[in-house]
C-alpha positions in Angstrom: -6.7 11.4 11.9 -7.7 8.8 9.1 -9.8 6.2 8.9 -8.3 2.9 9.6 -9.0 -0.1 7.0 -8.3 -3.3 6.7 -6.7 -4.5 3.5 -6.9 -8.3 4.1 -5.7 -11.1 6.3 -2.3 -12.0 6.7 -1.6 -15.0 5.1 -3.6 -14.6 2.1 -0.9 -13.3 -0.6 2.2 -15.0 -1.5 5.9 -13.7 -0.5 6.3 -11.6 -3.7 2.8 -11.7 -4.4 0.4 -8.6 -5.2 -3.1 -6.9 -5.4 -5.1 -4.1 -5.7 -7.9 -3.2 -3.2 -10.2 -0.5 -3.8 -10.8 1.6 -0.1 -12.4 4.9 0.5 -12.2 6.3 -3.4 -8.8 4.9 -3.8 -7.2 2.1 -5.4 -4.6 0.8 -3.0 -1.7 -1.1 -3.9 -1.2 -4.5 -1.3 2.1 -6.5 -1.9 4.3 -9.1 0.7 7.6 -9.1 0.5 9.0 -11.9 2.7 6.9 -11.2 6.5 6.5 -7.5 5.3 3.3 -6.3 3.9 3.5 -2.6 2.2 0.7 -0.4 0.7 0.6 2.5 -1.9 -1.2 3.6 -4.1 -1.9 1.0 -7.2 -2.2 4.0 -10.2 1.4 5.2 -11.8 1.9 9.1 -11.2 3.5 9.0 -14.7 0.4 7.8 -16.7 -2.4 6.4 -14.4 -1.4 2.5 -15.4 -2.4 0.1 -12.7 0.4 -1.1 -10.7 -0.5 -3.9 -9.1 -0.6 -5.3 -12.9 3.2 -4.3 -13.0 6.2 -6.5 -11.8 7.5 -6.7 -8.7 11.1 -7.6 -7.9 11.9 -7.1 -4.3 10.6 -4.0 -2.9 10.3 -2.3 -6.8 7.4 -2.5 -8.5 7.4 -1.5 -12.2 4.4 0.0 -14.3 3.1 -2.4 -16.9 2.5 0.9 -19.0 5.5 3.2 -19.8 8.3 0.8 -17.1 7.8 4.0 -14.7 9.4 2.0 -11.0 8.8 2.8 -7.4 10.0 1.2 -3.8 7.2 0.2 -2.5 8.9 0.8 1.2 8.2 4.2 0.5 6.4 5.1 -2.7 9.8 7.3 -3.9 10.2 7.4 -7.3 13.3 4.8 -8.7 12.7 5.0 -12.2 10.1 7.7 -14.0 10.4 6.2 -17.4 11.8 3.5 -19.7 13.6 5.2 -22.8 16.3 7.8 -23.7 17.1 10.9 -25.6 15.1 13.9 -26.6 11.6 12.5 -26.4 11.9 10.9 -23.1 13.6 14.0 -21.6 10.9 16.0 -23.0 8.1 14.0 -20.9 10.5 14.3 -17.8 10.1 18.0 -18.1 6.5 18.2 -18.6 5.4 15.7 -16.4 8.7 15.8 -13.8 9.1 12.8 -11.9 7.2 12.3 -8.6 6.6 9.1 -6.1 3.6 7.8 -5.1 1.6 7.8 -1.7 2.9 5.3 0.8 0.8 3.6 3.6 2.5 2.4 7.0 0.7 -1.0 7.7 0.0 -2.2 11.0 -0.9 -6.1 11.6 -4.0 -6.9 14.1 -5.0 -10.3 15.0 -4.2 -11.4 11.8 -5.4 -8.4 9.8 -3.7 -5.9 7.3 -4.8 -2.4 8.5 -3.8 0.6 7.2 -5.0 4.3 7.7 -6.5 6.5 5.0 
């Protein structure tokens, strides 16, 4: 068993709205979408960029480095890469495509907890 955390209060992002929080020697991705709250990791598995820096349209955020997308319900990979053709499929084979770590988020008198 983890360590539980708490992330932040609820309340204090926006519906759509998104940070990073650095816990325990990681760097923690915190984004509200509607009533939800959702946590992942905030570095791209493609190329380290920071997600919460990225865009986030629903529940797919978008790395503000090489367009590399996850779903943030789940940290699965949607998109590994923005770009076609030989070069692009050359990166897919030696850096194949791979999600990111996904956090389930429980809600305590008002906090954002998560376990890590």
């Amino acid at each position: 068993m983890g360590t539980i955390v708490t992330l932040g209060k609820v309340g204090e992002l926006a519906d759509g709205a998104m940070k990073r929080v650095s816990i325990a020697n990681r760097e923690i991705l915190l984004a509200r979408v509607g009533e939800k709250y959702y946590a992942t990791d905030s570095i791209c598995a493609h190329m380290g960029g920071d997600l919460s820096r990225g865009k986030l349209e629903g529940t797919i955020v978008t790395c503000p480095r090489h367009g590399s997308q996850y779903d943030i319900t789940d940290g699965h990979n949607v998109r590994w890469l923005t770009g076609k053709g030989f070069v692009s499929a050359l990166a897919r084979f030696v850096k194949p495509p791979r999600g990111i770590i996904s956090y389930p988020v429980n809600i305590e008198n008002g906090n954002i907890l998560i376990e890590v």
